[in-house]
Each structure stands twice: as C-alpha cells, then as structure tokens.
N, C-alpha and C positions, 0 to 999 in steps of 0.2 A: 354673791349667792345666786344660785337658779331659778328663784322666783323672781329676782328684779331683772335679773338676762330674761325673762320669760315675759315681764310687762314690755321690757324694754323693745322686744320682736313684736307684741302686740302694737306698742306703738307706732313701729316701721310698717307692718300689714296695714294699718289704720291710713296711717300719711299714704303708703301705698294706692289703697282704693281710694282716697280722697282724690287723689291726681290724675288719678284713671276715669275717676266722675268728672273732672273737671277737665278733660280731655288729653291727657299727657300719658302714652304709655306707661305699661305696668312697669317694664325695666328704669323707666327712668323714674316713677314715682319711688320704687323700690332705694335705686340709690339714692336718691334726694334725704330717703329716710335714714336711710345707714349711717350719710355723712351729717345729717341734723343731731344724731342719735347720738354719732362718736363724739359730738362736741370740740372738733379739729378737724383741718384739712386732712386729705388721706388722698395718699399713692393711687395709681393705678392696680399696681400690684397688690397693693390692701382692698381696695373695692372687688377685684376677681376673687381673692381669699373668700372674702367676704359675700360674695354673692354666689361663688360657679363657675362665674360665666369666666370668657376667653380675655386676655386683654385685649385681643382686637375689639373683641366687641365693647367690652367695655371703655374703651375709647372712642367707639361712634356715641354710647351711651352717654359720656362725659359731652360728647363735642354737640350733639342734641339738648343738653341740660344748656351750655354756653348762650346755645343761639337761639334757644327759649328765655334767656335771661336770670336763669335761676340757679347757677355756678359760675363758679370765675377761678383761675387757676392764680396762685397766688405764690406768693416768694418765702420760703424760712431760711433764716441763714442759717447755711452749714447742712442742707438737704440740697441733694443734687439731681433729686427724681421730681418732677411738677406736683405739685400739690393741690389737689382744688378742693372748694369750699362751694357751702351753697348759701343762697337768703337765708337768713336767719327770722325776717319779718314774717310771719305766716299769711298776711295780708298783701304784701308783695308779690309774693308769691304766690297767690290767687292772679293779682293783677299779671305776674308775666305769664304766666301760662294761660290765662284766660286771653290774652290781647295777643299773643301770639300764635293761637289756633285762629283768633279773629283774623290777625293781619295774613294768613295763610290766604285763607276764604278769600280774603277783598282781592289778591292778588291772581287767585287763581279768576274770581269774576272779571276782574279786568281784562286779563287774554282772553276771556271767554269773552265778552263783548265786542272786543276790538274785532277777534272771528264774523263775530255773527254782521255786527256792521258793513264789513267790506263785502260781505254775502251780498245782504241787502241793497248796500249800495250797485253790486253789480248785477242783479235784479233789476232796480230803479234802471237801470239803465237800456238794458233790454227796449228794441224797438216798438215791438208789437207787443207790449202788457194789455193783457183784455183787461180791462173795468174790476174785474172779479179778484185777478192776483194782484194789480193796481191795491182794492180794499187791501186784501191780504198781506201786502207789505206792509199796508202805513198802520194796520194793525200790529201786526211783530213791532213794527218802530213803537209805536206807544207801547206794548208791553218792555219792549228794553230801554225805554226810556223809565217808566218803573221802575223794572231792575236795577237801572243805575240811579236812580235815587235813595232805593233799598239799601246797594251797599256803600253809598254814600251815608247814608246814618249809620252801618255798621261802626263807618271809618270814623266817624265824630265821635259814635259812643266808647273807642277805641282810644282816642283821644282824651275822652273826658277820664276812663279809668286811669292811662298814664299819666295824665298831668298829676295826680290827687284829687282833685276835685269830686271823685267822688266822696272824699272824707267831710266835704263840707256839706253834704245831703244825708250820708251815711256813717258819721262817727263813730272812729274807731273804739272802743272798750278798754279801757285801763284796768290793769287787775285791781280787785275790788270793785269793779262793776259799776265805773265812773268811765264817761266817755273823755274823751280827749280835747275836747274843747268846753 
C-alpha cells in the first residue's frame, strides 16, 4: 500500500537526520536507512535504484558505512554481486558512529601535536630566547600539554562507549520499557 511505502520513507528521512545529528553524512545516513528498512542485504545496484545516486558513488558510500562500523558486506549463496547489510542494534549504531567521528578527532589531534611540538621544541632550542618568548613557550607547552590530556579522555571515553560499558551506567530498554539488566 502507499501509506506504509510512505511511513516506511518517513522512517528512512527520520534514521536519515538521526545520523546526520549524530555526525554521519546525510548519504550514508540515508543508506543505513534503505538497508535497515529493506530488512536484507542489498546490491550496489539496488542501493543506486534506490537512492539516485551513481554506483560509483555509492560505493564510496558503502565503503564509508564499513570503516564507520555500521555495514559489513556479507555472503548469500548463489548471489554473485557483494551484498552488504548494516547494524541492526540501534544502540550500536550510535556507538559506531559516535566513536568514530571521536577516533577521527583524536587522530587528527595527534598530528596536530606532534607538529606543534617539534615547533616548540625547535624554538626551545634557539640560542638567544629573550626571557619573554622563553615564558611564551613553556606557556604553549602547558597549553598542549592540556590539549593532550583533553584528548586523551576523549580517547578513554571512546573506549568506555566501545567496550559496552556504558550499558552498565546507561541501560539499555527492553521493549516494554524494562531495561536490560
């Protein structure tokens, strides 16, 4: 019927913006939704049908879903074209997309320190530092030494979403509105 095709797209726009809030491109929230939606893996060729887009593109879209953690290309016998699937856990799914915009950041801070470091250090090193850029180094140093504390608890709290553990602070909901422990 065209009303349940018509919840059914509400639901996909919904999952859509959810991923988008939660930092995950609109194309890849988009597909996440299609293939939650279709209830089975689906072609490349089915997700382009289904959305527009190019297979090229749709295959950076897939391969962005992979290494965010929220698709995996799976086997059917007697299909010859890759098939991927996405998390079915909606909580999961929070957690890979949330820990993987986290793990982006930490990585990108880390080149970014390591830069600013060997700055400094070759600053430090300088013959004649007046007293004044003297302060002004070991001030930057305590500020990125901050910084690296900063995203050192990003990294932990990164850690604590992946292990689960935050199910143990944050239990999960059982339908009927019983948590899980």
């Amino acid at each position: 019927m065209e009303k349940i095709e018509d919840i059914r797209t509400q639901f996909i726009e919904k999952i859509t913006d959810n991923m988008n809030a939660f930092g995950a491109p609109t194309s890849v929230g988009r597909v996440l939704g299609i293939i939650y939606m279709n209830g089975e893996p689906m072609t490349l060729d089915e997700l382009s049908d289904e959305t527009g887009m190019s297979k090229t593109r749709m295959s950076q879209v897939v391969r962005e879903m992979m290494d965010m953690n929220v698709a995996e290309r799976v086997f059917k016998k007697g299909v010859r074209k890759d098939l991927y699937q996405v998390e079915e856990d909606y909580y999961q799914t929070f957690i890979s997309i949330f820990t993987s915009t986290w793990q982006k950041a930490i990585s990108r801070s880390r080149h970014f320190e390591q830069r600013l470091m060997k700055k400094l250090d070759e600053l430090q090193q300088q013959p004649e530092l007046s007293d004044e850029d003297e302060q002004a180094i070991n001030d930057l140093l305590a500020e990125l030494h901050e910084w690296t504390e900063y995203y050192d608890w990003i990294r932990r709290v990164t850690d604590f979403f992946e292990s689960g553990e935050i199910f143990n602070y944050v239990p999960k909901k059982r339908a009927g509105g019983d948590s899980n422990e």
